[in-house]
C-alpha positions in Angstrom: -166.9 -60.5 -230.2 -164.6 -60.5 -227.2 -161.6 -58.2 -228.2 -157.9 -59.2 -226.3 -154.6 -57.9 -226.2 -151.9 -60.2 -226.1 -148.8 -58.8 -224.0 -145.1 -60.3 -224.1 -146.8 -62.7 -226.6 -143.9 -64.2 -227.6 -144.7 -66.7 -230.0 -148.5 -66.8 -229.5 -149.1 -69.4 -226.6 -151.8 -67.3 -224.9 -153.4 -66.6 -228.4 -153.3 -70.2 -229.0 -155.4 -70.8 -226.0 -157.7 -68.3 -225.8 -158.9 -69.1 -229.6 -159.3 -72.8 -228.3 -161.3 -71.7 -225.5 -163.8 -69.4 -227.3 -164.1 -71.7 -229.8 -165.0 -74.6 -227.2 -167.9 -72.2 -225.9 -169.1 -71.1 -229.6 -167.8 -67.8 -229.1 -165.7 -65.1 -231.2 -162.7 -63.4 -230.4 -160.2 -60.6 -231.8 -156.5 -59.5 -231.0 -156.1 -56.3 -231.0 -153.1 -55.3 -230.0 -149.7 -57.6 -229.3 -146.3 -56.7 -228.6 -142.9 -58.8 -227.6 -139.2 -57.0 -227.5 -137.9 -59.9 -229.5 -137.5 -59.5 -233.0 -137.3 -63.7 -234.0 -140.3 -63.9 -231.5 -142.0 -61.3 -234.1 -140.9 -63.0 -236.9 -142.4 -66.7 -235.4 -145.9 -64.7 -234.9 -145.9 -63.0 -237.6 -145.7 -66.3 -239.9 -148.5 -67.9 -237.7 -151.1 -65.2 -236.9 -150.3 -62.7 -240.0 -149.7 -59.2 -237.5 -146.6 -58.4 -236.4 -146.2 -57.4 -232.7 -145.5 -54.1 -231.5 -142.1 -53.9 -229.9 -141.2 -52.7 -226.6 -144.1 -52.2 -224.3 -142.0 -50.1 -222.1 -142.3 -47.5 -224.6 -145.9 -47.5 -225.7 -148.5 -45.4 -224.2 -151.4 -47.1 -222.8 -153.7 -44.6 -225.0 -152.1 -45.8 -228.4 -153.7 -49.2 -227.7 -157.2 -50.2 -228.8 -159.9 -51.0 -226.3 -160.1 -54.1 -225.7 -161.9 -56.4 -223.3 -159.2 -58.9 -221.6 -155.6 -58.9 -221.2 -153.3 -61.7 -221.8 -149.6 -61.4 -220.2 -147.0 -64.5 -219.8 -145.2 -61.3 -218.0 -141.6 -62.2 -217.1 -140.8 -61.4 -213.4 -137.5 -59.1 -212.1 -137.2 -58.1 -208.7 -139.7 -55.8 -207.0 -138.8 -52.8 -205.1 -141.0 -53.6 -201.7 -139.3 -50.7 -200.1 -139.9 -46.5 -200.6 -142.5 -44.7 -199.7 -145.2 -47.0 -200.5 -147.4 -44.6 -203.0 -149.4 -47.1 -204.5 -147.5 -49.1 -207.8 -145.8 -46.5 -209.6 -143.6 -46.6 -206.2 -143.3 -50.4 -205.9 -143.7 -51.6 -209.0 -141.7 -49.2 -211.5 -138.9 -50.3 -213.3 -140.7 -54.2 -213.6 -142.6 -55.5 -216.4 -145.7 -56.1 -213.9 -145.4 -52.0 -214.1 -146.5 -51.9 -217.3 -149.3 -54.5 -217.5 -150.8 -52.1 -214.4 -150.9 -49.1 -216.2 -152.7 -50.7 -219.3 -155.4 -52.1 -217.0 -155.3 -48.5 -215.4 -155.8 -46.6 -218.4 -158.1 -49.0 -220.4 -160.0 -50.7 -217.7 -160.8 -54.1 -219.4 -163.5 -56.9 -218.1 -161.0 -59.1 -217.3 -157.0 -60.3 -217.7 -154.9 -63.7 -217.4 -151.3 -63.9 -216.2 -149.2 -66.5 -216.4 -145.5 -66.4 -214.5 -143.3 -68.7 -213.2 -143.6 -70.8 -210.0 -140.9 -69.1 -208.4 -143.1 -65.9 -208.1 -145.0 -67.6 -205.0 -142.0 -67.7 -202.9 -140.1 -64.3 -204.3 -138.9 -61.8 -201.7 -140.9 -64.2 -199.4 -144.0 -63.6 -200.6 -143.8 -60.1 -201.0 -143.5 -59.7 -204.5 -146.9 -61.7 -205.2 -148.5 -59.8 -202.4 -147.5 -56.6 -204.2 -148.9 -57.8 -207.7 -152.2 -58.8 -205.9 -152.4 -55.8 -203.8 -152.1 -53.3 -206.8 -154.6 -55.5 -209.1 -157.5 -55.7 -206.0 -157.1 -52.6 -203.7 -155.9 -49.9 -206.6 -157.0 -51.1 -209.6 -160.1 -53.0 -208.8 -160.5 -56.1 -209.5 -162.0 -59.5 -208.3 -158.4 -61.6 -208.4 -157.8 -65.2 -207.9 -154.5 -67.2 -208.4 -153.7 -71.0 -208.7 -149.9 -72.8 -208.7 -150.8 -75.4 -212.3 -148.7 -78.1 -213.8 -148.8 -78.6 -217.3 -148.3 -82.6 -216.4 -152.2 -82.6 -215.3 -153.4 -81.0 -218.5 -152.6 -83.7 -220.7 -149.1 -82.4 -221.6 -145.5 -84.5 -221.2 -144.1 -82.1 -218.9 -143.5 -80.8 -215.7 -143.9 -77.6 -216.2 -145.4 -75.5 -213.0 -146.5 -72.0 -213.7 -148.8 -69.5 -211.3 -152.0 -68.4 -213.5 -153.3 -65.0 -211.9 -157.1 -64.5 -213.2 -158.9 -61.1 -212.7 -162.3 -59.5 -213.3 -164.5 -56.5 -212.8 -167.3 -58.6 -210.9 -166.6 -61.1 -208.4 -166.3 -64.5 -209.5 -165.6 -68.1 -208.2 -163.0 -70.5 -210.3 -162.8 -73.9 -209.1 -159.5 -75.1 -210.0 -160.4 -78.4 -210.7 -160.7 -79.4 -214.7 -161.9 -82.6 -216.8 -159.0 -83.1 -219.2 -159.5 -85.4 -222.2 -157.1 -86.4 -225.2 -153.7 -86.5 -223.0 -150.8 -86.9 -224.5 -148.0 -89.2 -223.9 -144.1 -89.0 -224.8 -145.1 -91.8 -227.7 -147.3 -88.6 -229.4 -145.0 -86.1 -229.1 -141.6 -87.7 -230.2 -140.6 -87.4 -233.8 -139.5 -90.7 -236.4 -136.9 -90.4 -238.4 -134.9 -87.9 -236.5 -132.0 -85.9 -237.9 -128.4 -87.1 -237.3 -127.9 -83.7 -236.2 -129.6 -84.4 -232.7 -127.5 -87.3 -231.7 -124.8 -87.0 -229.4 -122.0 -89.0 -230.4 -121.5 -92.7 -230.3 -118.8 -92.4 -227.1 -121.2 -89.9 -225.3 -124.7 -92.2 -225.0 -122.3 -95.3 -224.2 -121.2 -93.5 -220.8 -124.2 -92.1 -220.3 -126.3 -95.5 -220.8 -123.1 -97.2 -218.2 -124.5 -94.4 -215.8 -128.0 -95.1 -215.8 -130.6 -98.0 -217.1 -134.0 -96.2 -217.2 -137.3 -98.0 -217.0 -138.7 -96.0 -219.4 -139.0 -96.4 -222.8 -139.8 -93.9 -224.3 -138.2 -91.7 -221.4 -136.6 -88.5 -221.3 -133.7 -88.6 -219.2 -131.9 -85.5 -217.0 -128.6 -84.6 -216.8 -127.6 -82.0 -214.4 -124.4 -79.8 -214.3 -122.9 -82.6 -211.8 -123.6 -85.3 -214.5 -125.8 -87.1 -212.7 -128.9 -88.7 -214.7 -132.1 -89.4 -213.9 -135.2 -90.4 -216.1 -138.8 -89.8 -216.8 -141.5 -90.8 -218.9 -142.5 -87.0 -219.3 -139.9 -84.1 -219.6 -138.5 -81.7 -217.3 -139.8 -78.0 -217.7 -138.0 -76.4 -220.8 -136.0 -73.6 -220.8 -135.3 -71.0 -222.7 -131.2 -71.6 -222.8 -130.4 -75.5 -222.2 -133.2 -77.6 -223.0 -131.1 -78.5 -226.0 -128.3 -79.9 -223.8 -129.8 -81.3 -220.6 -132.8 -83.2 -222.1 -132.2 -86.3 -223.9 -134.6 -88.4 -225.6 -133.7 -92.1 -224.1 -130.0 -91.2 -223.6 -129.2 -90.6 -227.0 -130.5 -87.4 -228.8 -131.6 -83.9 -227.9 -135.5 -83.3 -228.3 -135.8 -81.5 -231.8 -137.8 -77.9 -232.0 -141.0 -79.6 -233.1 -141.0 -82.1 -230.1 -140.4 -79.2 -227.9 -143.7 -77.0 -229.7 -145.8 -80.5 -229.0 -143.9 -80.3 -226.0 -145.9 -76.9 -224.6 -148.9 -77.6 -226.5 -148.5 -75.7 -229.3 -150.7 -77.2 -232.9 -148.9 -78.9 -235.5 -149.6 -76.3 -238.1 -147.7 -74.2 -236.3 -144.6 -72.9 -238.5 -141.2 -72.7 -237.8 -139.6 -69.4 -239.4 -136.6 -69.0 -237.4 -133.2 -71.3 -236.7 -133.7 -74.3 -234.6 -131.5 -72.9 -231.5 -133.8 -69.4 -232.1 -137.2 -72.4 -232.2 -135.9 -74.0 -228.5 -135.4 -70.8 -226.9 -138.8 -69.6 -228.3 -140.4 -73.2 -226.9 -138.4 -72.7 -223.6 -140.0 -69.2 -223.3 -143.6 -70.1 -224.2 -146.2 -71.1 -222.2 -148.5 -74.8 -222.1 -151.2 -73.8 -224.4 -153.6 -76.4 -223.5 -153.4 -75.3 -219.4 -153.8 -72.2 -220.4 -156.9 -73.1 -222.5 -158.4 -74.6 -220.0 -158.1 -72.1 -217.3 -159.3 -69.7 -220.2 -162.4 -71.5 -220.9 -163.7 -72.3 -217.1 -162.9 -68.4 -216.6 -164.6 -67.2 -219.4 -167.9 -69.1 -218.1 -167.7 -67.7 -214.8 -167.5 -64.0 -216.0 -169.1 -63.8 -218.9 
């Protein structure tokens, strides 16, 4: 029984994937611990997995948690403090999410952890902040660390959706990267029939938009910018968290509805929606692609276990 912990789990991406790993290598696995700040994020994994997370990781204590053998964390990233004295990470990292998740490993030391975080993390402070994170997980807390720059496009998933995965573990280990991805999905299986009036724009609105652009893509998902200039795709653009709703358009003419935007990142069709739509797209926009994540999960798990 591998036991996990499943940190800023918003609505349960990384328990999604790790249960679809384990169970694609006939193992068993456990939460034992989650915890997310937001309370409709709560609600959303609560209705799903039965538990409700813990709140504000900020103010639990490392020694309250259970032991547990990996950590999970789709950590979100604010600005590192590079400067100071340079004690080790309670100087460089306080004050940042990343803070927390090093303390936990500190205090519990697990067999192993996965991070997910945006692309953007490569190229922050010019490298320095991922240099930090890496630093503090190899030379003061121990670990064997890898990290890859993923696109949810080439795991079978409508979307371009980059996102750094950062993999760790107590003994050294070799990931190759490379994955044999089956069952991919097209625009065609994630779009919704008989869509709610609600998501059209109005009749005046798609006739400009369709005089602006012809798309060769049918079904396509077309991308309107703050300039309102369009462009077109027979994927989606990554989601996000506050305009998804408005700048992603479903052939011109509607917004993509919350379930499109759950298939979207991966998530199962059992999965329920508990909360208002506009709470649903920020909780898509914030998630993570479940079946990239299984997938690193799974060759991971083989190499360290």
């Amino acid at each position: 029984m591998l036991r996990y912990i499943d940190l800023f789990c918003g609505i349960g991406g990384f328990r999604y994937a790790i249960k679809d790993a384990l169970g694609k290598l006939g193992l068993t696995g456990e939460c034992v611990f989650s915890s997310d700040i937001d309370k409709y994020a709560q609600d959303s994994y609560e209705a799903n997995f039965g538990e409700r997370p813990s709140g504000d990781i900020t103010a639990i204590s490392a020694t309250d948690i259970p032991d547990f053998d990996i950590l999970l964390g789709g950590f979100p990233c604010q600005a590192f403090s590079i400067c100071g004295l340079m004690k080790g990470f309670e100087d460089t990292t306080k004050g940042t999410l990343f803070f927390d998740i090093a303390r936990i490993l500190k205090e519990k030391q697990p067999q192993a952890f996965v991070l997910e975080n945006v692309k953007n993390l490569i190229g922050h402070n010019k490298g320095a902040t991922l240099a930090t994170i890496l630093d503090i997980l190899r030379n003061e807390l121990g670990y064997c660390v890898d990290y890859h720059l993923l696109n949810a496009l080439d795991f079978g998933l409508p979307q371009k959706r980059e996102r750094v995965v950062i993999v760790g573990a107590r003994k050294p280990f070799k990931i190759s990267w490379k994955f044999d991805i089956t069952n991919k999905k097209t625009l065609e299986d994630i779009l919704e029939t008989n869509v709610d009036k609600k998501h059209y724009a109005s009749a005046d609105i798609v006739a400009k938009r369709k005089k602006k652009h012809t798309s060769p893509y049918n079904p396509g998902i077309w991308h309107e910018n703050k300039s309102g200039n369009i462009s077109s795709y027979p994927y989606s653009c990554a989601l996000r968290a506050g305009a998804s709703y408005n700048y992603l358009l479903v052939n011109g003419e509607r917004r993509l509805t919350p379930r499109e935007m759950l298939r979207l990142q991966g998530f199962p069709e059992e999965f329920k929606i508990v909360v208002s739509d506009a709470q649903t797209r920020k909780q898509a926009g914030n998630a993570l692609p479940v079946t990239m994540l299984s997938a690193v999960i799974e060759q991971f798990l083989k190499e360290i276990l």
